[in-house]
VEXDREN-533519 format. One record per residue (C-alpha): x, z, y negated; residue in three letters. Coordinates in steps of 0.25 Angstrom, whole numbers, plus 5000, padded with zeros to 4 digits. Each point is the difference from the previous one (the first is absolute). Example, Ala and Ser with C-alpha at 12.3 -4.5 7.8 and 13.67 -1.06 7.14 Angstrom:
<u 5049; w 5031; v 5018; res ALA> $
<u 5006; w 4998; v 4986; res SER> $
//
This chain:
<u 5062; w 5015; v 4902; res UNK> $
<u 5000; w 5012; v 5007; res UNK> $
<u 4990; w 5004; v 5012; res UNK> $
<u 4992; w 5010; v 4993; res UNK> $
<u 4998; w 4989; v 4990; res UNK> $
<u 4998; w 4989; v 5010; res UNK> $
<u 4989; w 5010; v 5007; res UNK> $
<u 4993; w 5002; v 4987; res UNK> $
<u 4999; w 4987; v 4998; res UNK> $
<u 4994; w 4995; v 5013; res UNK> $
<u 4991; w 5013; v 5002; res UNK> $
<u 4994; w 4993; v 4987; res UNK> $
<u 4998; w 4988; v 5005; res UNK> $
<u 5010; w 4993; v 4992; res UNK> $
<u 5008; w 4987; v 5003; res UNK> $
<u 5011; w 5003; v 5008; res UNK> $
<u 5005; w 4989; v 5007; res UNK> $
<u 5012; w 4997; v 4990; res UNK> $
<u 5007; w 5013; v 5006; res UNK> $
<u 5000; w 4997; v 5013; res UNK> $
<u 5008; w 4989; v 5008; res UNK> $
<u 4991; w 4995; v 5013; res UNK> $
<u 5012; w 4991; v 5004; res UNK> $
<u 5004; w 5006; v 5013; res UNK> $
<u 4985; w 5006; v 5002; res UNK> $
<u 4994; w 4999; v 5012; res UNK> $
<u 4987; w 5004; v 5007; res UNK> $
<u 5001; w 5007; v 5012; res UNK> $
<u 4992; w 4996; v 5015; res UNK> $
<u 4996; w 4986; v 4991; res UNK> $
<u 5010; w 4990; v 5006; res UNK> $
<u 4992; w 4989; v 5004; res UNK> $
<u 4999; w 4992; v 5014; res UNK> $
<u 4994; w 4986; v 5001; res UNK> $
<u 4990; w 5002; v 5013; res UNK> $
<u 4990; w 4988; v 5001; res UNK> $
<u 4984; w 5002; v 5006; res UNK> $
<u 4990; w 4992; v 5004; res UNK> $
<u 4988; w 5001; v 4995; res UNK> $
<u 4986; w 4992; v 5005; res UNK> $
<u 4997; w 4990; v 4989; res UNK> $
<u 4986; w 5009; v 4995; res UNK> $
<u 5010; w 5011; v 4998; res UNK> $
<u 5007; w 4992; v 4989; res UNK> $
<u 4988; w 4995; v 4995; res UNK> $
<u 4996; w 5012; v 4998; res UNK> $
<u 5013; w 5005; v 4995; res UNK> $
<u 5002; w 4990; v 4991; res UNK> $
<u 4986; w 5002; v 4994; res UNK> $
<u 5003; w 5015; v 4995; res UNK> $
<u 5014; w 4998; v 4996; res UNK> $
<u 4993; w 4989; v 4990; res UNK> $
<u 4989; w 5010; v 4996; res UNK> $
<u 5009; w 5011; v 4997; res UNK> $
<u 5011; w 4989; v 4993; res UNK> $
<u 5013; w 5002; v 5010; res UNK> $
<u 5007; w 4992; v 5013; res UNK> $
<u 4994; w 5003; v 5013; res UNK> $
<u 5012; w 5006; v 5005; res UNK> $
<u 4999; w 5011; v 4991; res UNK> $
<u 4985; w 5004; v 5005; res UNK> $
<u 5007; w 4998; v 5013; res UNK> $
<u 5012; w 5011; v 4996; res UNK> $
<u 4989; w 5009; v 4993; res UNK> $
<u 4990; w 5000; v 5011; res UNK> $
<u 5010; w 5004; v 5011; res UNK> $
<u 5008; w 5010; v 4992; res UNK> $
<u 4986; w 5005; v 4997; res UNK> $
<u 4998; w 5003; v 5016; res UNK> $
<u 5011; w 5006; v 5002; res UNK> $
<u 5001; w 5009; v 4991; res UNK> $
<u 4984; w 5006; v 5005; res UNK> $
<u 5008; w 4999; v 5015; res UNK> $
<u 5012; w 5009; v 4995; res UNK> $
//
């Protein structure tokens, strides 16, 4: 396929994913490192409580919230 094929086809929303080879992709300043926190026992309570309203683990309400504030403190 040639690029300007490639781009028409994206630009209109069109599948892709076929053409491109995400093997040796890889996303940049998202390595992940293990840290642990403690957290008083109402915090997870609480924690745990949203993450079962909005359907997902408690770590990711944890991971939102924070990356959330730091993106206001930047």
């Amino acid at each position: 396929m040639k690029a300007h094929e490639f781009d028409k086809k994206f630009d209109e929303g069109g599948d892709i994913s076929q053409y491109i080879d995400i093997s040796g992709a890889k996303r940049p300043e998202q390595k992940q490192k293990r840290v642990n926190v403690d957290f008083p026992l109402w915090m997870i309570q609480l924690l745990d409580k949203e993450a079962r309203r909005l359907g997902v683990p408690r770590q990711s309400i944890i991971k939102l919230w924070i990356a959330e504030r730091l993106e206001k403190a930047s």
